[in-house]
C-alpha positions as CSV (number, residue, x, y, z in Angstrom):
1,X,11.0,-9.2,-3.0
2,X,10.7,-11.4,-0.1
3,X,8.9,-14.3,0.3
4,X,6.2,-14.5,2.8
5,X,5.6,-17.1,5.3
6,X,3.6,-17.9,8.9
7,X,5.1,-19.4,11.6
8,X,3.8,-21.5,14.6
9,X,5.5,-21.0,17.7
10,X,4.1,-23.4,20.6
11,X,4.6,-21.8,23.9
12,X,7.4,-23.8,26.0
13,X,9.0,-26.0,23.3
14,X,11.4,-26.2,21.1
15,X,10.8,-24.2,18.1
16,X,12.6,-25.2,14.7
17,X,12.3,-24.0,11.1
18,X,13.9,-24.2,8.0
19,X,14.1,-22.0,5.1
20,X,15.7,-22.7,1.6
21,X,17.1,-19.4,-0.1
22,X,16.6,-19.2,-4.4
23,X,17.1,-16.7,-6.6
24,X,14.8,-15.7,-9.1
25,X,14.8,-18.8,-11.2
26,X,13.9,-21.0,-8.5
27,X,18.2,-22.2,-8.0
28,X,19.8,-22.6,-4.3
29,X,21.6,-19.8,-3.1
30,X,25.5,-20.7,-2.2
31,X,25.8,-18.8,0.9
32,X,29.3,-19.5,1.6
33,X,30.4,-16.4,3.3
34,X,27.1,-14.8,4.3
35,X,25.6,-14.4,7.4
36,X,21.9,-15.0,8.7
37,X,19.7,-12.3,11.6
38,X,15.8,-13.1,12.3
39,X,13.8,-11.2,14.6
40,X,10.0,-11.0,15.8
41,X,8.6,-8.2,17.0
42,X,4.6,-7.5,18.5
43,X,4.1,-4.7,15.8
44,X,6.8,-3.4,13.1
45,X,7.2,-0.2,15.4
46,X,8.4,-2.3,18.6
47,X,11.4,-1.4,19.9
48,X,11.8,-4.4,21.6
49,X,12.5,-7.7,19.9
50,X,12.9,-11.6,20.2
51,X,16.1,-13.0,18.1
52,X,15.9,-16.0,16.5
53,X,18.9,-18.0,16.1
54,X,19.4,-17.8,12.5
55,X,22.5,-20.7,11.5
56,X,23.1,-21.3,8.2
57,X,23.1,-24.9,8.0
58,X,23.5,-26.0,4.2
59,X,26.0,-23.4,2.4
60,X,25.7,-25.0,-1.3
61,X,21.7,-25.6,-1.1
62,X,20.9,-22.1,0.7
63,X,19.4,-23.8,4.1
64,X,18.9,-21.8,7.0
65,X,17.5,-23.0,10.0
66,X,15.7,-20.7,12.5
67,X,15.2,-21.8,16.4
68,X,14.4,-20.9,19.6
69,X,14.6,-23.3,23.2
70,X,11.9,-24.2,24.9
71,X,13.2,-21.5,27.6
72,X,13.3,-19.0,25.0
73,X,9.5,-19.8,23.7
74,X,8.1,-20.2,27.4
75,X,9.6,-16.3,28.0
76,X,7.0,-15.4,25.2
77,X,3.8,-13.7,25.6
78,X,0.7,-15.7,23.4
79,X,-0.1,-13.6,20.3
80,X,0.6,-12.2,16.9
81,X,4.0,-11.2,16.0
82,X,5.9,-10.2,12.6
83,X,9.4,-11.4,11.8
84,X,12.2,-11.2,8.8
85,X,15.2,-12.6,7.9
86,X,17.8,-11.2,6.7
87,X,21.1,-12.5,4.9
88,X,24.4,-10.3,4.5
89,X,26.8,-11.2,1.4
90,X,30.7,-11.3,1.8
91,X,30.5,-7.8,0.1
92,X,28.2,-6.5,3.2
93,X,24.9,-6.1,0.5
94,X,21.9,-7.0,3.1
95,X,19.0,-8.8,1.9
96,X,15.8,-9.4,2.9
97,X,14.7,-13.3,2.2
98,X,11.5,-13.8,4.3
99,X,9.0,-11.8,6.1
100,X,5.9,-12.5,7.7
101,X,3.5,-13.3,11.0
102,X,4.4,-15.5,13.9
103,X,1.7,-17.1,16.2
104,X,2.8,-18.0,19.6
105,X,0.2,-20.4,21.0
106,X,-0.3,-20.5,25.1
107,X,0.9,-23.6,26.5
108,X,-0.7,-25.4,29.3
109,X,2.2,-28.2,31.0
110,X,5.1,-26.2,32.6
């Protein structure tokens, strides 16, 4: 089952967040060999989406980090959004490690 989690996305900067895969005793993930895809949607029947950059940035603790620039969060629209992440194994087995809301708060300074 996938963990659930809220994220804060500021309208027009940098957006950074890190997520630390386990399994179901609470150990790091190796994720040597896997891949990472994250996307945000308005509703879970959009067709249209917003990728994340998911990078795997720590293969023996399980770290991925998920970003967006500041060009990429200005381009949003203020609101409630869902996302997920998703990991693929070596074998091609996809998995579903996070899920949850993102808030994208209006910016003022452009």
């Amino acid at each position: 089952m996938a963990a659930f989690s809220e994220l804060l996305i500021e309208q027009g900067a940098t957006f950074s967040s890190t997520v630390n895969v386990e399994d179901s005793a609470g150990a790091s993930i190796n994720l040597h060999g896997y891949s990472a895809a994250s996307q945000m949607r308005k509703s879970y029947y959009a067709t249209s989406n917003t990728a994340f950059l998911a990078t795997i940035t720590g293969n023996a603790n399980g770290e991925i980090t998920l970003s967006m620039t500041s060009a990429n969060t200005s381009a949003l629209t203020p609101g409630r959004y869902v996302y997920d992440l998703l990991i693929t194994a070596p074998d091609t087995t996809k998995t579903r490690v996070v899920e949850g809301i993102v808030i994208v708060s209006p910016g003022v300074t452009q």
